[in-house]
mmCIF file of the N, C-alpha and C atoms, coordinates in Angstrom:
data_MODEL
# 
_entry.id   MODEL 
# 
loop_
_atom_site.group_PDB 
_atom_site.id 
_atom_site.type_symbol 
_atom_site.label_atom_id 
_atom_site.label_alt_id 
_atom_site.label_comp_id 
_atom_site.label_asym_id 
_atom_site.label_entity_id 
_atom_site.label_seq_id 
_atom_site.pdbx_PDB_ins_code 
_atom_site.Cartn_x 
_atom_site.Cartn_y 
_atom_site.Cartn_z 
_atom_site.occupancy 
_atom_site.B_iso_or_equiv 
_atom_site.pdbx_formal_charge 
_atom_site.auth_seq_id 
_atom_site.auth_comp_id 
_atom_site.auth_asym_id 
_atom_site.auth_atom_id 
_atom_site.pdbx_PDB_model_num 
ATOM 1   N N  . UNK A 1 1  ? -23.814 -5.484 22.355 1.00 0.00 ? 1  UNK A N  1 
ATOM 2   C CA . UNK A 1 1  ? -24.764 -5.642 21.280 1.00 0.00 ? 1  UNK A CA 1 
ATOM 3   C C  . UNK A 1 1  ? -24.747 -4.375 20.425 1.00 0.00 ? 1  UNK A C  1 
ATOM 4   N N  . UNK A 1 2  ? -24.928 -4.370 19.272 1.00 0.00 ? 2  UNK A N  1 
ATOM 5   C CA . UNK A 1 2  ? -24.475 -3.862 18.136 1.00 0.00 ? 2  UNK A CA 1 
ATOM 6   C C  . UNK A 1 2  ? -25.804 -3.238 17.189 1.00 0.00 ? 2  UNK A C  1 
ATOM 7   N N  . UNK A 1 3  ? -26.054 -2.852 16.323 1.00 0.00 ? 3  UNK A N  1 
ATOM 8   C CA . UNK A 1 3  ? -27.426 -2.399 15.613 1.00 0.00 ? 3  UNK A CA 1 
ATOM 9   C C  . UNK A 1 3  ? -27.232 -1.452 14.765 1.00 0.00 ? 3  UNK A C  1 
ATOM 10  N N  . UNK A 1 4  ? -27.903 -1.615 13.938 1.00 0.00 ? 4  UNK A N  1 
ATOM 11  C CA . UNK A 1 4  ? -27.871 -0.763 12.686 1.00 0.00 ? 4  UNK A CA 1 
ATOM 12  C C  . UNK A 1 4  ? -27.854 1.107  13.086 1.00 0.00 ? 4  UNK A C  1 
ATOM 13  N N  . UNK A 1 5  ? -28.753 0.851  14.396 1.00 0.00 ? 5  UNK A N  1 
ATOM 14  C CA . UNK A 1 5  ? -28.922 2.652  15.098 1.00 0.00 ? 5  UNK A CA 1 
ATOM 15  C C  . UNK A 1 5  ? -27.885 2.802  16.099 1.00 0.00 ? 5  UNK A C  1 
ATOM 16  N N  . UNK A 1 6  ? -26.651 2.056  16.088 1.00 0.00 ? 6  UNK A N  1 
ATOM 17  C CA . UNK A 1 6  ? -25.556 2.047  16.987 1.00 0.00 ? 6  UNK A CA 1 
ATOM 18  C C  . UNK A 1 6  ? -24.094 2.013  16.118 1.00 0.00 ? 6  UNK A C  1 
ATOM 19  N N  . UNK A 1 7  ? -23.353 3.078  16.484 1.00 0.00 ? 7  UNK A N  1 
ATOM 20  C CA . UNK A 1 7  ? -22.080 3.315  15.570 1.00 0.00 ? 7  UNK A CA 1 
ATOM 21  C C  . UNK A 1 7  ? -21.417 2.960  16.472 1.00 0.00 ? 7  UNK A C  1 
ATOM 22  N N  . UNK A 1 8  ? -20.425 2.421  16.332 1.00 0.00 ? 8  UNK A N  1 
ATOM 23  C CA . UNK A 1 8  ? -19.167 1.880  17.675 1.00 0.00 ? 8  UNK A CA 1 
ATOM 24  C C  . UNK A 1 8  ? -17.723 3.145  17.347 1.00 0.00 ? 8  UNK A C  1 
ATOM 25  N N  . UNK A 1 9  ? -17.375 3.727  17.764 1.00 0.00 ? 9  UNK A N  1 
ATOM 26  C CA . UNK A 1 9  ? -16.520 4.856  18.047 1.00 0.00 ? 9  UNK A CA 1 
ATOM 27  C C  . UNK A 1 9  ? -15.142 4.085  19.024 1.00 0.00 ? 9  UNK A C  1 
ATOM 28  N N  . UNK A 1 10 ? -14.218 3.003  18.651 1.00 0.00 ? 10 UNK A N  1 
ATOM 29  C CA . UNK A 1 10 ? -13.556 2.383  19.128 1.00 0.00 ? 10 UNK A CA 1 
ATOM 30  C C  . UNK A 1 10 ? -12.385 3.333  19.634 1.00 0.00 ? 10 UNK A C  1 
ATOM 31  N N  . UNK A 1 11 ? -12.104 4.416  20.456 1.00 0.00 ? 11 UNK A N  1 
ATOM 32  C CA . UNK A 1 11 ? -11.100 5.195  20.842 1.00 0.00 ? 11 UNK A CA 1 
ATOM 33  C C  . UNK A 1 11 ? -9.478  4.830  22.068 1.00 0.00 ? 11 UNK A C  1 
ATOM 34  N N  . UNK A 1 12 ? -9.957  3.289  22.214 1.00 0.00 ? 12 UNK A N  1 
ATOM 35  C CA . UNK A 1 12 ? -8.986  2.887  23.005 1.00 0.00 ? 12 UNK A CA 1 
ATOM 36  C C  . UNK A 1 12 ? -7.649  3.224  22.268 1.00 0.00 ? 12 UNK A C  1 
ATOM 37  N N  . UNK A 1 13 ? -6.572  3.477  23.752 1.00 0.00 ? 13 UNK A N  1 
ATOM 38  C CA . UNK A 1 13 ? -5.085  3.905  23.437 1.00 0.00 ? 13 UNK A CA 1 
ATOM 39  C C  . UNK A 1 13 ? -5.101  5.298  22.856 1.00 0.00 ? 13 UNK A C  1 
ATOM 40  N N  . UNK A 1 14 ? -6.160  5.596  22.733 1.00 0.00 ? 14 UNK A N  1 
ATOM 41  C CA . UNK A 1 14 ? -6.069  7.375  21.912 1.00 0.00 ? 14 UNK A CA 1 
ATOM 42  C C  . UNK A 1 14 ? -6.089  8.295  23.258 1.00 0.00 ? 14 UNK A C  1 
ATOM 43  N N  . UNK A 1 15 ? -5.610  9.214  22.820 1.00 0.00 ? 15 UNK A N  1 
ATOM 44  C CA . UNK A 1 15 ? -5.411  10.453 24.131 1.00 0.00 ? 15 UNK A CA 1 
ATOM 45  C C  . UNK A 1 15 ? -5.929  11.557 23.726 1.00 0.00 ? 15 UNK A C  1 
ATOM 46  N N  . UNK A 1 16 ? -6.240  12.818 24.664 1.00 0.00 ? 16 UNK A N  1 
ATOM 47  C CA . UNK A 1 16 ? -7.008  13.183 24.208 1.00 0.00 ? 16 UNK A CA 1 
ATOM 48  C C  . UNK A 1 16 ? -6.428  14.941 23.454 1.00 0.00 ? 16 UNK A C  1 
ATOM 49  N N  . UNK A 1 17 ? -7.112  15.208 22.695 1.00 0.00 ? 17 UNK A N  1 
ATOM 50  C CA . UNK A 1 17 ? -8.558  15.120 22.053 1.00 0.00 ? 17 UNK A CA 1 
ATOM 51  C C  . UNK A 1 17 ? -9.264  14.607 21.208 1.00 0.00 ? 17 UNK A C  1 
ATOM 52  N N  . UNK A 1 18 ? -8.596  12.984 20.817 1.00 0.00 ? 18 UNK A N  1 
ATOM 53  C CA . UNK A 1 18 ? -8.849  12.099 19.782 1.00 0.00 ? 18 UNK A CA 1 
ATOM 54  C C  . UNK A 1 18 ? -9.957  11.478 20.323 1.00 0.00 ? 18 UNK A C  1 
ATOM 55  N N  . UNK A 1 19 ? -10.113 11.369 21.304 1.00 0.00 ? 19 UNK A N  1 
ATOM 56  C CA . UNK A 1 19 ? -11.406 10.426 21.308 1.00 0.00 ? 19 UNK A CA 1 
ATOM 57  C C  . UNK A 1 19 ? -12.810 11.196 20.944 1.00 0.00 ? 19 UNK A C  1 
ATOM 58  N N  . UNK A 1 20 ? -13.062 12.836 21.405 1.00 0.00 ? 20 UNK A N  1 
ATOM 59  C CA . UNK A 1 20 ? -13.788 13.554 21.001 1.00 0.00 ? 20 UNK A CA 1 
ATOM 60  C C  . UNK A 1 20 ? -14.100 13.894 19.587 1.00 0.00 ? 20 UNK A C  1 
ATOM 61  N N  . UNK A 1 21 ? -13.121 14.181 19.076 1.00 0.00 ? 21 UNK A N  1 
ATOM 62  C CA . UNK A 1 21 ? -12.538 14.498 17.916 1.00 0.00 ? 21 UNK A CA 1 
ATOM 63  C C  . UNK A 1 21 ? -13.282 13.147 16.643 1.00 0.00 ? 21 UNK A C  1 
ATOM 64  N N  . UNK A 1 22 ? -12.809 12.006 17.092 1.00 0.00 ? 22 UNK A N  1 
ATOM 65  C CA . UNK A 1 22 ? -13.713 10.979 16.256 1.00 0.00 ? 22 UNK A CA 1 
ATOM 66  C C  . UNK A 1 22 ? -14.939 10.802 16.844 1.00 0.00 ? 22 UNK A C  1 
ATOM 67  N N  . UNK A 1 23 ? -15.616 11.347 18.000 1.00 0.00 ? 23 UNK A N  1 
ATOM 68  C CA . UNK A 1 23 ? -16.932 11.163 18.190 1.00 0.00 ? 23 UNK A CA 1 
ATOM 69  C C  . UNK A 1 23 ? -17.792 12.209 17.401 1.00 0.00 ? 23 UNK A C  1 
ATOM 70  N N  . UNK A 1 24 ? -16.891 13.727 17.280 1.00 0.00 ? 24 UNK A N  1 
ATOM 71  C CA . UNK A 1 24 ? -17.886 14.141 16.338 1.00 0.00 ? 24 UNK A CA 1 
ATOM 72  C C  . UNK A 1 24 ? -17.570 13.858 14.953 1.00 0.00 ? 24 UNK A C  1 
ATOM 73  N N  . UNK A 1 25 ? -16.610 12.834 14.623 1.00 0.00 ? 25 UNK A N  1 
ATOM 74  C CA . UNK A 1 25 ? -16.629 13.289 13.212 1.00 0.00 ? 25 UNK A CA 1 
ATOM 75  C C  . UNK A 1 25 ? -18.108 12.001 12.584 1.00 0.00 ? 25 UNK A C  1 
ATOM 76  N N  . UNK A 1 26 ? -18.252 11.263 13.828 1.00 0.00 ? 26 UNK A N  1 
ATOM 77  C CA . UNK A 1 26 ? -19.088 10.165 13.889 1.00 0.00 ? 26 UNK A CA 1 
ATOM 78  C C  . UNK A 1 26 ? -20.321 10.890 13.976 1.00 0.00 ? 26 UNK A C  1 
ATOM 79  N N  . UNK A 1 27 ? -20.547 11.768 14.617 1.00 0.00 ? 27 UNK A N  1 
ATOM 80  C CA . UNK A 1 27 ? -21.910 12.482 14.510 1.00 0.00 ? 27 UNK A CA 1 
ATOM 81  C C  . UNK A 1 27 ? -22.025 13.146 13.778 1.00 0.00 ? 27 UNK A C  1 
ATOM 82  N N  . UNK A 1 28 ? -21.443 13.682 12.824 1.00 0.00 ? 28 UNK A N  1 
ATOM 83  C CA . UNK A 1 28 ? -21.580 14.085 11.742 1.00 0.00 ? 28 UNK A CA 1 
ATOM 84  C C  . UNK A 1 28 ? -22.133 13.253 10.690 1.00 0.00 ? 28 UNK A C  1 
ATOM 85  N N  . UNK A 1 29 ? -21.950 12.210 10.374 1.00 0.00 ? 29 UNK A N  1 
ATOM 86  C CA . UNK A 1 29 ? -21.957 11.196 9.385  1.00 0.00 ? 29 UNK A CA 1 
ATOM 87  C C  . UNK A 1 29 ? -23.318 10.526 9.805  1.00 0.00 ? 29 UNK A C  1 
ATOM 88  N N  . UNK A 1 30 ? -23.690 10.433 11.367 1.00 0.00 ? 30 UNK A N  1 
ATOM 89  C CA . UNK A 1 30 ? -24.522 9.905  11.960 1.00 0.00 ? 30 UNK A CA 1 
ATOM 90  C C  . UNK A 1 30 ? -26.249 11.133 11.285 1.00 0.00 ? 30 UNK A C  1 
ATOM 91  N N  . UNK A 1 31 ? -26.991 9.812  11.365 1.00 0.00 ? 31 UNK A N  1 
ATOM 92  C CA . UNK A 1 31 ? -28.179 10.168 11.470 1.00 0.00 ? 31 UNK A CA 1 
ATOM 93  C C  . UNK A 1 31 ? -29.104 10.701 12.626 1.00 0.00 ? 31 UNK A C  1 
ATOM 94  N N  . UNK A 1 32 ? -29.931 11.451 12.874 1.00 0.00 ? 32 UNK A N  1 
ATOM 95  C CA . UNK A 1 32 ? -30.309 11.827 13.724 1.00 0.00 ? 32 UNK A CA 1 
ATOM 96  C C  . UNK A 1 32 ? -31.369 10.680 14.684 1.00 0.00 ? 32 UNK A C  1 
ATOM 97  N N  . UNK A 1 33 ? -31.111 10.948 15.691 1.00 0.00 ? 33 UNK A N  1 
ATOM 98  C CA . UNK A 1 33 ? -31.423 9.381  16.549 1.00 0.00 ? 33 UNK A CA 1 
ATOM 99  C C  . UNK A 1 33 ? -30.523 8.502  16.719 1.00 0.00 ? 33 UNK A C  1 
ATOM 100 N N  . UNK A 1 34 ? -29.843 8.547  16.165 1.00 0.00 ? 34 UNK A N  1 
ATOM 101 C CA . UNK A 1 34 ? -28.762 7.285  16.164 1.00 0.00 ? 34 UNK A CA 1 
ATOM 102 C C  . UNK A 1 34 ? -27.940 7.319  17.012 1.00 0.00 ? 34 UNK A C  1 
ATOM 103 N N  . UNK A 1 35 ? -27.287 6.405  17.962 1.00 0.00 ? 35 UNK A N  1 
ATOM 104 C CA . UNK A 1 35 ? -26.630 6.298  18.702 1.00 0.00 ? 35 UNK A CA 1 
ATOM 105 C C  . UNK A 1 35 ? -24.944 6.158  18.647 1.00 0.00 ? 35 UNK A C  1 
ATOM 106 N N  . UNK A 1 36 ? -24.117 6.595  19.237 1.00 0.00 ? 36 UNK A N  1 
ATOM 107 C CA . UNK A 1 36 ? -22.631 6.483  19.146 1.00 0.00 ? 36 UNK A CA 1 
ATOM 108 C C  . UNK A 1 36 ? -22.078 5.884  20.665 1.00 0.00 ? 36 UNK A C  1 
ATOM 109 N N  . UNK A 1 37 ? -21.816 4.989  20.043 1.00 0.00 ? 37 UNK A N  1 
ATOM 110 C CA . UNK A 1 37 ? -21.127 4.071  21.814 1.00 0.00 ? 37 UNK A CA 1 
ATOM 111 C C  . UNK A 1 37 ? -19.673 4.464  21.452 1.00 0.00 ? 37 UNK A C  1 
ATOM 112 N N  . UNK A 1 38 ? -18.715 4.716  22.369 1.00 0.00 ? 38 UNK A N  1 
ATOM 113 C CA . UNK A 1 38 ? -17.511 5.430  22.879 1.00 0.00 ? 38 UNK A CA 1 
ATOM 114 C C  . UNK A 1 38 ? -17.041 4.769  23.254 1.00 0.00 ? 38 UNK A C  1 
ATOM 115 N N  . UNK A 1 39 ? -15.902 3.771  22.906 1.00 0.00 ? 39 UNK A N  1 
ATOM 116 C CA . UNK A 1 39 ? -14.633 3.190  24.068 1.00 0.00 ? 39 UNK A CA 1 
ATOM 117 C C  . UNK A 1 39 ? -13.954 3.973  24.318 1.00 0.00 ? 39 UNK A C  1 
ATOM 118 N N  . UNK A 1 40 ? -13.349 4.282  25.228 1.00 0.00 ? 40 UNK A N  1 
ATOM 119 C CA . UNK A 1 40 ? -12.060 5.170  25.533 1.00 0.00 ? 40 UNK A CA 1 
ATOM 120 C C  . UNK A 1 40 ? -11.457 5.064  26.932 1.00 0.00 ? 40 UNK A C  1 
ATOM 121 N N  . UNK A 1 41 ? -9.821  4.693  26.681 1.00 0.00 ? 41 UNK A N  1 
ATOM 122 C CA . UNK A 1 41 ? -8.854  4.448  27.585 1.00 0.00 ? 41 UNK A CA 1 
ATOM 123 C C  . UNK A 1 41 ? -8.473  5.368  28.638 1.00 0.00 ? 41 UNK A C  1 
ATOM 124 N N  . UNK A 1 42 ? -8.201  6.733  27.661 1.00 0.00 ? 42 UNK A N  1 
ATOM 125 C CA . UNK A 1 42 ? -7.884  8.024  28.059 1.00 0.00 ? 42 UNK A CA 1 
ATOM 126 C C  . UNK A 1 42 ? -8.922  8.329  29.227 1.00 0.00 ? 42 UNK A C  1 
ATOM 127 N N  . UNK A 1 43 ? -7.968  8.468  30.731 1.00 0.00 ? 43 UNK A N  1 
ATOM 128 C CA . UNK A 1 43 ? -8.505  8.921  31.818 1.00 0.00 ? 43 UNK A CA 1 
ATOM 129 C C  . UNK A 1 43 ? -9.562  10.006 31.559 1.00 0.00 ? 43 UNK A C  1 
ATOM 130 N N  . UNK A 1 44 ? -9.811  11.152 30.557 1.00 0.00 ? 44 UNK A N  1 
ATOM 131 C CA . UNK A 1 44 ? -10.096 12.483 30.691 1.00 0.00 ? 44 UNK A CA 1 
ATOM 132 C C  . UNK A 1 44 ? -11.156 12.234 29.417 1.00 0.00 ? 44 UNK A C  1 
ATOM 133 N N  . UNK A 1 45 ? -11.426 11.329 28.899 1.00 0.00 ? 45 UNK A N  1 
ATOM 134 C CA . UNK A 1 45 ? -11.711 10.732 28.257 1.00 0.00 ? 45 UNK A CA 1 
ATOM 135 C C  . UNK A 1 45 ? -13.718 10.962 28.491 1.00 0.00 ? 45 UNK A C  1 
ATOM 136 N N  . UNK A 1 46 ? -13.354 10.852 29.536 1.00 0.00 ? 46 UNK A N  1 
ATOM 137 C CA . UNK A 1 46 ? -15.182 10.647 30.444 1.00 0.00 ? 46 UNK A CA 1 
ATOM 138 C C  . UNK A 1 46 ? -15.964 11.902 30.129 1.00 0.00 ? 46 UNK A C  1 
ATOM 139 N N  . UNK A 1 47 ? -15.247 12.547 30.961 1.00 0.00 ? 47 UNK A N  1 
ATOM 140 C CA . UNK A 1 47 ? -15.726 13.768 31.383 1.00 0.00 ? 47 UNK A CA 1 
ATOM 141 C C  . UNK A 1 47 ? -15.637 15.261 29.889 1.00 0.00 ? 47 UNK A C  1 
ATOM 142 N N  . UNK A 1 48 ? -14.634 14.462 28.975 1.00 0.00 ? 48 UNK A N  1 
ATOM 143 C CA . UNK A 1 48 ? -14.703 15.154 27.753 1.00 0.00 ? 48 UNK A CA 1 
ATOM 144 C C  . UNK A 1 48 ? -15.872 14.817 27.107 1.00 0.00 ? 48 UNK A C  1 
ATOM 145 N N  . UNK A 1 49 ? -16.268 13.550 27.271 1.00 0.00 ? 49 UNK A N  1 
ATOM 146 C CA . UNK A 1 49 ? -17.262 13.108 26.083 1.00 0.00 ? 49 UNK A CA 1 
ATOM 147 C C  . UNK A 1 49 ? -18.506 13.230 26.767 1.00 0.00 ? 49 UNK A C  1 
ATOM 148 N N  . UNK A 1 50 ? -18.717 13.886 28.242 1.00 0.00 ? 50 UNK A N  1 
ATOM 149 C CA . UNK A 1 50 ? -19.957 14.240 28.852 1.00 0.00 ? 50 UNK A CA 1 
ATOM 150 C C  . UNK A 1 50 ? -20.501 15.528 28.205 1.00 0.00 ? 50 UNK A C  1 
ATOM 151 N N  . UNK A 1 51 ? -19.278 16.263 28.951 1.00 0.00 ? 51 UNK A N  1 
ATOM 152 C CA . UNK A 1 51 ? -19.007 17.985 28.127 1.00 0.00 ? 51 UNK A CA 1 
ATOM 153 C C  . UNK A 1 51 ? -19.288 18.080 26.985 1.00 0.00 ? 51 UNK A C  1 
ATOM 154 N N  . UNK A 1 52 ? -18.906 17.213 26.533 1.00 0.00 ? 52 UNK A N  1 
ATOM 155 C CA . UNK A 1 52 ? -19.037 17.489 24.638 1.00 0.00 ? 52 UNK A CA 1 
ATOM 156 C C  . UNK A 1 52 ? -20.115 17.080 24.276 1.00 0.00 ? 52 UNK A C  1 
ATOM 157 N N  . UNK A 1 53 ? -21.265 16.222 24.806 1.00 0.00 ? 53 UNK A N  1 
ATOM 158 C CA . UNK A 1 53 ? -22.446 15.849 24.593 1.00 0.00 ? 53 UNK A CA 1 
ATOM 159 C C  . UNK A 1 53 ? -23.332 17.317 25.128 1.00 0.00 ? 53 UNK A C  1 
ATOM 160 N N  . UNK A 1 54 ? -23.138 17.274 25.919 1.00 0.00 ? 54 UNK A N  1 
ATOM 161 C CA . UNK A 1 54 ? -23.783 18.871 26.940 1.00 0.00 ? 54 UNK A CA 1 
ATOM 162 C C  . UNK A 1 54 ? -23.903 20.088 25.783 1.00 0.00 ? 54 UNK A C  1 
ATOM 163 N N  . UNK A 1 55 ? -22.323 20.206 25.248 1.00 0.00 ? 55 UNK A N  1 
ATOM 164 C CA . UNK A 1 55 ? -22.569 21.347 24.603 1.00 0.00 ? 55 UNK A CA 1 
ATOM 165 C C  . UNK A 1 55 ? -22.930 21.368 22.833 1.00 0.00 ? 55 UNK A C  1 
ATOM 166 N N  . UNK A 1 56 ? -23.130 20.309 22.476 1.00 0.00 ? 56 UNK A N  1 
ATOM 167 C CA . UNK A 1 56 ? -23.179 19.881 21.131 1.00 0.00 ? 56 UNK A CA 1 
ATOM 168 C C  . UNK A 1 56 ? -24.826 19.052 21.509 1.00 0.00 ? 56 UNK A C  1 
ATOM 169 N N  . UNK A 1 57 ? -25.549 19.328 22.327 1.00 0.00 ? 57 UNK A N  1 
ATOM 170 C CA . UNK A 1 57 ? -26.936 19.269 22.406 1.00 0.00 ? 57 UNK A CA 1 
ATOM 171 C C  . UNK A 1 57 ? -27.162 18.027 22.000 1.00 0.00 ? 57 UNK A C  1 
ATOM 172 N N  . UNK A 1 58 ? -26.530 17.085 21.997 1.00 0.00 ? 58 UNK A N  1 
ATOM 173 C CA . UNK A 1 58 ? -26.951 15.915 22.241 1.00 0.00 ? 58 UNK A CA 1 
ATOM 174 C C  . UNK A 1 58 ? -27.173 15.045 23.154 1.00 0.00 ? 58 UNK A C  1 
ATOM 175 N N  . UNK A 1 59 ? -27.765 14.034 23.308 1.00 0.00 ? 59 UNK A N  1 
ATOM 176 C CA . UNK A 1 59 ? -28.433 13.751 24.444 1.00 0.00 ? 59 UNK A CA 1 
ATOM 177 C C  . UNK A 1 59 ? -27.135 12.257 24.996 1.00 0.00 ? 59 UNK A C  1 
ATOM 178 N N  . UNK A 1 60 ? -26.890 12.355 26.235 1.00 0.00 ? 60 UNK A N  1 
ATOM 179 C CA . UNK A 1 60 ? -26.309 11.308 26.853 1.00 0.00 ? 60 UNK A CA 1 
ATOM 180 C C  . UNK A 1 60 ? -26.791 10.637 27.675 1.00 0.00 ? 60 UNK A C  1 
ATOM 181 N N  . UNK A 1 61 ? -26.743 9.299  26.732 1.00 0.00 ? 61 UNK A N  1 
ATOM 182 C CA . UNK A 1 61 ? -27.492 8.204  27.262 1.00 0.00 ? 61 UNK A CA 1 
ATOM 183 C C  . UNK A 1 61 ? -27.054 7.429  28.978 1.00 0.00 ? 61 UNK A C  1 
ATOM 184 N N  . UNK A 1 62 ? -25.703 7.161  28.294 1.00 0.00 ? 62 UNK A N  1 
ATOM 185 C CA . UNK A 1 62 ? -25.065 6.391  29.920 1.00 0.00 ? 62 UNK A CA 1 
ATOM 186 C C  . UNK A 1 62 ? -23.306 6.540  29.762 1.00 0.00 ? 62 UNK A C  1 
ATOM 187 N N  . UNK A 1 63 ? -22.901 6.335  31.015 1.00 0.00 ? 63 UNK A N  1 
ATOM 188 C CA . UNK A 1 63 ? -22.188 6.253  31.034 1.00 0.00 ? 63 UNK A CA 1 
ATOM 189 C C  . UNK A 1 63 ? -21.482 5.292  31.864 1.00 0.00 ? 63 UNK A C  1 
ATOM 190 N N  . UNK A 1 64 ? -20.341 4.076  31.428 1.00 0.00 ? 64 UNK A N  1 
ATOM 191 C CA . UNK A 1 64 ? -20.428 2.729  32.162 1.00 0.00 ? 64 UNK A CA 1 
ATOM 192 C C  . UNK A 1 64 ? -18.425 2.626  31.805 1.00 0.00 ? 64 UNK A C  1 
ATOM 193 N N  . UNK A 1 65 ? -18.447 1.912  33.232 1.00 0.00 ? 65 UNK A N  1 
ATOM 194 C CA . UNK A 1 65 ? -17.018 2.053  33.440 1.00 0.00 ? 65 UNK A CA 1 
ATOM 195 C C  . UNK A 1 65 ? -16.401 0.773  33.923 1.00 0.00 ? 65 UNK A C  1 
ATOM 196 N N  . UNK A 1 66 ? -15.417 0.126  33.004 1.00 0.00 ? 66 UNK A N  1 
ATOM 197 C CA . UNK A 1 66 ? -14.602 -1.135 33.607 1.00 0.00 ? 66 UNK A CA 1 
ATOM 198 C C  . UNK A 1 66 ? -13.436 -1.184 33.692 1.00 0.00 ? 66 UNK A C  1 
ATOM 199 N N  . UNK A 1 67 ? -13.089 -2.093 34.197 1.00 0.00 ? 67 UNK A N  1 
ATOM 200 C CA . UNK A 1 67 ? -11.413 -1.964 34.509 1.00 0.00 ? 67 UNK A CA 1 
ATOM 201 C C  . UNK A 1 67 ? -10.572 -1.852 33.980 1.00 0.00 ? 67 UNK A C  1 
ATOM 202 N N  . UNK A 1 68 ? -10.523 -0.955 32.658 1.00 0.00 ? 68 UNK A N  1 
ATOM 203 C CA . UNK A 1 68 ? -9.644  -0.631 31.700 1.00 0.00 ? 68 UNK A CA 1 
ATOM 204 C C  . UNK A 1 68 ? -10.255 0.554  30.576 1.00 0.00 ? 68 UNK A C  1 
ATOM 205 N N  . UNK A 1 69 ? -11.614 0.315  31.227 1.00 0.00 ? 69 UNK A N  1 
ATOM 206 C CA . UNK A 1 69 ? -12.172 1.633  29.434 1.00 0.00 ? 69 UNK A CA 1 
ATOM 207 C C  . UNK A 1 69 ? -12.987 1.918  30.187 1.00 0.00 ? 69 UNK A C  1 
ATOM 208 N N  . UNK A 1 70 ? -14.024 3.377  29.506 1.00 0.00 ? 70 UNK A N  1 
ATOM 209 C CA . UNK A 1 70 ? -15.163 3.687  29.602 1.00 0.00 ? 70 UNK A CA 1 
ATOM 210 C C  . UNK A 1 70 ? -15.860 3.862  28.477 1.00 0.00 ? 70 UNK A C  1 
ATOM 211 N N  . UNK A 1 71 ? -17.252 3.619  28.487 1.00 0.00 ? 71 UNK A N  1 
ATOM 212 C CA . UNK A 1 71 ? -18.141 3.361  27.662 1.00 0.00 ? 71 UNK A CA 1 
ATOM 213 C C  . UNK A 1 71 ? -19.329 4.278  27.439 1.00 0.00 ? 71 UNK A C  1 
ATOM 214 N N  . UNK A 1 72 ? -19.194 5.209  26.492 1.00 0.00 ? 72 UNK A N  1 
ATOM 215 C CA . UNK A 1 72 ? -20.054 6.433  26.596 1.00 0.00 ? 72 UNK A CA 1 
ATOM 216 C C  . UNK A 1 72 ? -21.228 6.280  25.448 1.00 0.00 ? 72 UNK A C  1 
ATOM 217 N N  . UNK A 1 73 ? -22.387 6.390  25.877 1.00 0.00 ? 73 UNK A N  1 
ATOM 218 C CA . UNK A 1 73 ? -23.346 6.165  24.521 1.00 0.00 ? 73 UNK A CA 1 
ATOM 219 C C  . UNK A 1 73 ? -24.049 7.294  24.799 1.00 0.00 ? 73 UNK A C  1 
ATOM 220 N N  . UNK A 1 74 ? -24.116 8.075  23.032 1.00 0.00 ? 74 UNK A N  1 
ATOM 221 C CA . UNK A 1 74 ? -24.653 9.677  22.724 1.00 0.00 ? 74 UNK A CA 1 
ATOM 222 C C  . UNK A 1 74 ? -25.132 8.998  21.687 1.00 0.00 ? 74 UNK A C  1 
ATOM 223 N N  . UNK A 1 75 ? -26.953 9.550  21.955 1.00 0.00 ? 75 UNK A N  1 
ATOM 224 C CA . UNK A 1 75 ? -27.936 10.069 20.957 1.00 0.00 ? 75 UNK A CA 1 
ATOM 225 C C  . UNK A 1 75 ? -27.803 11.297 20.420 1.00 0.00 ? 75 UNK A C  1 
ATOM 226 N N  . UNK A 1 76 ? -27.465 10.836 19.151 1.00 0.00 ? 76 UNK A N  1 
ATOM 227 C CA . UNK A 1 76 ? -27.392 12.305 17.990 1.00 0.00 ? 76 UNK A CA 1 
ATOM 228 C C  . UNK A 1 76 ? -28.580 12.847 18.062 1.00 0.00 ? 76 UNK A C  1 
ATOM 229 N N  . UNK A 1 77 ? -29.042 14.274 18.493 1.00 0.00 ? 77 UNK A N  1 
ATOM 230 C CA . UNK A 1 77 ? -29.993 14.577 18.428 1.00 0.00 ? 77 UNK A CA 1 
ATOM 231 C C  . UNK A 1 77 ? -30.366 15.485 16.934 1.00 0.00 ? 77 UNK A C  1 
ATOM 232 N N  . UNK A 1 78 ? -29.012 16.009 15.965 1.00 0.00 ? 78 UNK A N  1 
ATOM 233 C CA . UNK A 1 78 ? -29.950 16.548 14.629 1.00 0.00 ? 78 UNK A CA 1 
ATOM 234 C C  . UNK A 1 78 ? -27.914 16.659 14.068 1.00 0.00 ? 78 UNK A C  1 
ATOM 235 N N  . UNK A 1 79 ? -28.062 17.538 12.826 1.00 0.00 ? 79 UNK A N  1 
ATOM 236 C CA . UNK A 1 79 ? -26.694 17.756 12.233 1.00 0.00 ? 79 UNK A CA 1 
ATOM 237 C C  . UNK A 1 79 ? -25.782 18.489 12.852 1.00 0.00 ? 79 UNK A C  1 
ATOM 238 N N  . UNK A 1 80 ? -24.463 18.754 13.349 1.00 0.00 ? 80 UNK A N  1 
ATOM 239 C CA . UNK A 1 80 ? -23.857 19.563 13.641 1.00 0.00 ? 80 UNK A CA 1 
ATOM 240 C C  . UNK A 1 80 ? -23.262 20.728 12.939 1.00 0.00 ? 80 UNK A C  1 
# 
């Protein structure tokens, strides 16, 4: 499910540091509150876009994993 306060950040088949890399360029553009859901293929993929929430002070919502992607959703907490 999808929403006007939800940006979809589609990073499948990208390696990394592309999947990060378009998550902030997404939080940038993003409004504050707004959410960024994360596909991403890339094994390293996870644990980058945890880190990178951690240190870019935004808040991480969840993190959800299926048999081919993981699914990372970050609340923008202000501008970068």
């Amino acid at each position: 499910m999808s929403n006007e306060n939800e940006v979809t950040v589609d990073a499948r088949e990208k390696v990394c540091p592309v999947p990060v890399l378009e998550t902030a360029k997404a939080a940038r553009l993003a409004k504050p509150g707004q959410v960024i859901k994360v596909i991403a293929t890339d094994p390293a993929a996870k644990q980058d876009l945890v880190n990178w929430a951690r240190v870019t002070n935004n808040e991480l919502l969840s993190v959800e994993e299926n048999n081919d992607a993981v699914v990372v959703r970050i609340r923008v907490k202000g501008k970068l």
